[in-house]
C-alpha positions as CSV (number, residue, x, y, z in Angstrom):
1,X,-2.7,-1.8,14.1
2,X,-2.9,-5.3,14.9
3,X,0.2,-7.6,15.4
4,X,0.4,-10.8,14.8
5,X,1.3,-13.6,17.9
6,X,4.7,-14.5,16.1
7,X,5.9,-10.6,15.7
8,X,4.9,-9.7,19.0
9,X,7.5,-12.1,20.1
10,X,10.0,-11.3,18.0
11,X,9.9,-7.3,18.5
12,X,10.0,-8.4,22.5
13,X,12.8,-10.8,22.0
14,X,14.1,-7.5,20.3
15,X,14.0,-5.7,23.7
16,X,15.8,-8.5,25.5
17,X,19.6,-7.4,26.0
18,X,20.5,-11.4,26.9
19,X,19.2,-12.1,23.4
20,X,20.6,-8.9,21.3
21,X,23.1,-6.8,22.1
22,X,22.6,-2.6,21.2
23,X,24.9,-2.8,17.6
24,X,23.0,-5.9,16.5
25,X,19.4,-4.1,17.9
26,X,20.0,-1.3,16.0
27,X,21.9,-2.7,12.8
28,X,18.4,-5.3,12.5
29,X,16.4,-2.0,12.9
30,X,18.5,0.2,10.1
31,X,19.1,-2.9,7.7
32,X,15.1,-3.2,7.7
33,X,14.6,0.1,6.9
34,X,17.3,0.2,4.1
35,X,15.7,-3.2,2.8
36,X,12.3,-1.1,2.4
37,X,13.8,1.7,0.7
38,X,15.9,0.1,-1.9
39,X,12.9,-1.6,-3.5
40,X,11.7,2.3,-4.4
41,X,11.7,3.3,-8.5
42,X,12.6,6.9,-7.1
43,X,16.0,8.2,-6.6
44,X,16.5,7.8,-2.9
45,X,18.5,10.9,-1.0
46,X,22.3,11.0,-1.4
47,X,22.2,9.9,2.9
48,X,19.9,6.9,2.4
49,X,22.1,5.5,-0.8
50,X,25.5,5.6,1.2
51,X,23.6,3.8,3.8
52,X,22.6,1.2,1.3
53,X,26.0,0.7,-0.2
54,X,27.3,-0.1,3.6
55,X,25.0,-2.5,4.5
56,X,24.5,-4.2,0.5
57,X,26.0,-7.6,1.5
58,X,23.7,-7.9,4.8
59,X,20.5,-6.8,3.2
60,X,19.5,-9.8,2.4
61,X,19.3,-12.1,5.8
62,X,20.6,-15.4,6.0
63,X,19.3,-17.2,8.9
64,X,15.8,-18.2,10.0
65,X,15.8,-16.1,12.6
66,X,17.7,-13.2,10.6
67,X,14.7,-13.5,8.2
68,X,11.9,-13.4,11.0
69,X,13.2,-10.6,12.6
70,X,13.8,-8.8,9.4
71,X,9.8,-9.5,8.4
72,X,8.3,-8.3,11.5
73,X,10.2,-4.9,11.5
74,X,9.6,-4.3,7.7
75,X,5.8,-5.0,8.8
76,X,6.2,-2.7,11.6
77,X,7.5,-0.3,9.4
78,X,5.1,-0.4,6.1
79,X,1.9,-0.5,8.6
80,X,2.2,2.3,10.6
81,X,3.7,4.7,7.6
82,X,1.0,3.4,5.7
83,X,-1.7,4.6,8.5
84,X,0.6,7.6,8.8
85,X,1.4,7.0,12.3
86,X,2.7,9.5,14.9
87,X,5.8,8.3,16.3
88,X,4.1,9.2,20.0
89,X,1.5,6.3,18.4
90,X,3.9,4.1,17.4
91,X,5.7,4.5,20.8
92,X,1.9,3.6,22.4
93,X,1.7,0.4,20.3
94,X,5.1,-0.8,20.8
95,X,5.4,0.1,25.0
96,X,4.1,-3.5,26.3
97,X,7.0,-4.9,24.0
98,X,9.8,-2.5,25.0
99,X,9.1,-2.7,28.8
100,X,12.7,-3.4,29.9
101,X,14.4,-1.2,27.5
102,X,13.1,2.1,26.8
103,X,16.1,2.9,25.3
104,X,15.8,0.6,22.1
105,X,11.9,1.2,21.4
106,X,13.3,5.2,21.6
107,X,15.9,4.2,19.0
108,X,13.1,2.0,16.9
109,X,10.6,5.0,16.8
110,X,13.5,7.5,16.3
111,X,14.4,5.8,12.6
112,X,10.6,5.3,12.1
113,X,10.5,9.2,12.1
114,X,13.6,9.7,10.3
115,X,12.2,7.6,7.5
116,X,8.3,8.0,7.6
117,X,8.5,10.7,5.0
118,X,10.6,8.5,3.0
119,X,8.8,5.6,3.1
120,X,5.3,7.0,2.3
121,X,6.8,8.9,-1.0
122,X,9.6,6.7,-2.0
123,X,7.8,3.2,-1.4
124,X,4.0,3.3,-0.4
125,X,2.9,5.9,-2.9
126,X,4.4,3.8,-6.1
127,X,2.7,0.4,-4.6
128,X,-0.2,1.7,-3.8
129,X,-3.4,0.6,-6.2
130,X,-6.4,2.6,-6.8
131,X,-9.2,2.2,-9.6
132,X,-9.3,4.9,-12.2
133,X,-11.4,7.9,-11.2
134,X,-14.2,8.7,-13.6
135,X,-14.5,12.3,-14.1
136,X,-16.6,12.7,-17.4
137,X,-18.5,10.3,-19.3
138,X,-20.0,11.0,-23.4
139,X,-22.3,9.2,-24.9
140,X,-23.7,9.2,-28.7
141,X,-26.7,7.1,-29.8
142,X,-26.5,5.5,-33.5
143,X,-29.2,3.4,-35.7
144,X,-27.5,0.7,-36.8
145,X,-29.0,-0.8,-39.9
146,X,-26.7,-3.6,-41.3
147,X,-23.6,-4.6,-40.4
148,X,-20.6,-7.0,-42.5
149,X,-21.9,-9.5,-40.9
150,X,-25.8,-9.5,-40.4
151,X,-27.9,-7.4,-43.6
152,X,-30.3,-6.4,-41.6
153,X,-29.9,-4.7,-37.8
154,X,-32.0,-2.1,-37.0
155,X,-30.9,-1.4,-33.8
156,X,-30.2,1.6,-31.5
157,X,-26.7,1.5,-30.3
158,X,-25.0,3.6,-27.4
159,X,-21.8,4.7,-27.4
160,X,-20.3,5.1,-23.8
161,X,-16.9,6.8,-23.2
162,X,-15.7,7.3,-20.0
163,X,-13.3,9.8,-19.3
164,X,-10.5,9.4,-16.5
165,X,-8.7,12.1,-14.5
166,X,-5.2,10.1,-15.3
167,X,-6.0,11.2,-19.2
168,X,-7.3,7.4,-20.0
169,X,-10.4,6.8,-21.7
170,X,-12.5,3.6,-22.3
171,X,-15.0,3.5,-24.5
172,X,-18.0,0.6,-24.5
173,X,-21.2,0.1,-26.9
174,X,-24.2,-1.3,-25.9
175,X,-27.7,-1.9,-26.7
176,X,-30.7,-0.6,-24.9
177,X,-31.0,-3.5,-22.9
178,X,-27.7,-4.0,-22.1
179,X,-27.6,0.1,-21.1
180,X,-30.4,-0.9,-18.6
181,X,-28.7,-3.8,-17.3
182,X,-25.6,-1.6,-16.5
183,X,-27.8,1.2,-15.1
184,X,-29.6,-1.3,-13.1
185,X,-25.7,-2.5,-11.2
186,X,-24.6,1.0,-10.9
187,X,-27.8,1.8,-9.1
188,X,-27.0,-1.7,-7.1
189,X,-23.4,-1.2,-6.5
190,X,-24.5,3.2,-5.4
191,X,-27.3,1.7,-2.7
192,X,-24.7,-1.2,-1.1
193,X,-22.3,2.1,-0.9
194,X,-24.8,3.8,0.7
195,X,-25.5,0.7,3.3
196,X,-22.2,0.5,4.2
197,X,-21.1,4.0,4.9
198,X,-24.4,4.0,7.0
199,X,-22.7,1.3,9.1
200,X,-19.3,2.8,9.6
């Protein structure tokens, strides 16, 4: 995980006891956690609620730097649940930050673990986006000979319908040139697959 030049500075301005004492260190740390966790559709454990009702009127932050330092954790945080980080790897990435203060990056990647599970159900799972996954397709051909329209057609027409694991189904007709056409891209789109995972 790559971070940015800005959050870099902030998570090591985070280590700085001069700068932030221990409550405000940790309360920035819990109250971007909670901020992550109340934008879930999912009923949230009873522990994680009473949290959120304690810390409702400083969820949202107020200052510049409030809302800076909020952003970079909630970054922290979505990234490495979303690449399912171990906290021992989250401990590796943040080490050059924490330098003076063990202590704190201990405290960071101790809520980090507390919450991963959490975060990845709760949060990632419902944001995530993935395409529909095609796991049958039907076809029928019909000869069309007129339609409202046109009197005469004469023309062979394919019925496609695609069937999808989540129970959708999308249906398309075509002619035979237009069935070519489409053949012709998935064969494209298959090959440029192909290339790719041949570079990886």
């Amino acid at each position: 995980m790559e971070l940015s030049g800005s959050c870099s500075k902030i998570l090591s301005h985070l280590s700085d006891d001069s700068k932030y004492d221990e409550n405000q260190f940790k309360q920035y740390v819990d109250i971007a956690i909670l901020s992550i966790l109340q934008t879930s559709n999912k009923p949230l454990p009873e522990e994680i609620q009473e949290k959120l009702n304690n810390y409702s009127n400083q969820l949202i932050p107020q200052t510049f730097d409030q809302k800076a330092i909020q952003s970079s954790l909630i970054y922290l945080f979505l990234e490495s649940a979303k690449h399912d980080y171990q906290t021992i790897e989250l401990s590796h990435i943040l080490e050059d930050h924490f330098t003076s203060n063990r202590n704190r990056l201990a405290y960071l990647c101790q809520i980090y673990e507390s919450y991963k599970k959490d975060l990845r159900d709760s949060v990632l799972k419902q944001k995530s986006f993935s395409f529909p996954e095609i796991v049958s397709l039907d076809w029928r051909l019909d000869y069309v000979l007129k339609s409202n329209e046109l009197n005469r057609i004469d023309e062979p027409i394919y019925t496609l319908r695609f069937k999808c694991k989540d129970g959708q189904e999308v249906s398309i007709s075509c002619n035979p040139e237009q069935l070519q056409d489409l053949f012709q891209k998935v064969k494209d789109a298959t090959k440029q697959v192909e290339r790719t995972l041949e570079q990886l």
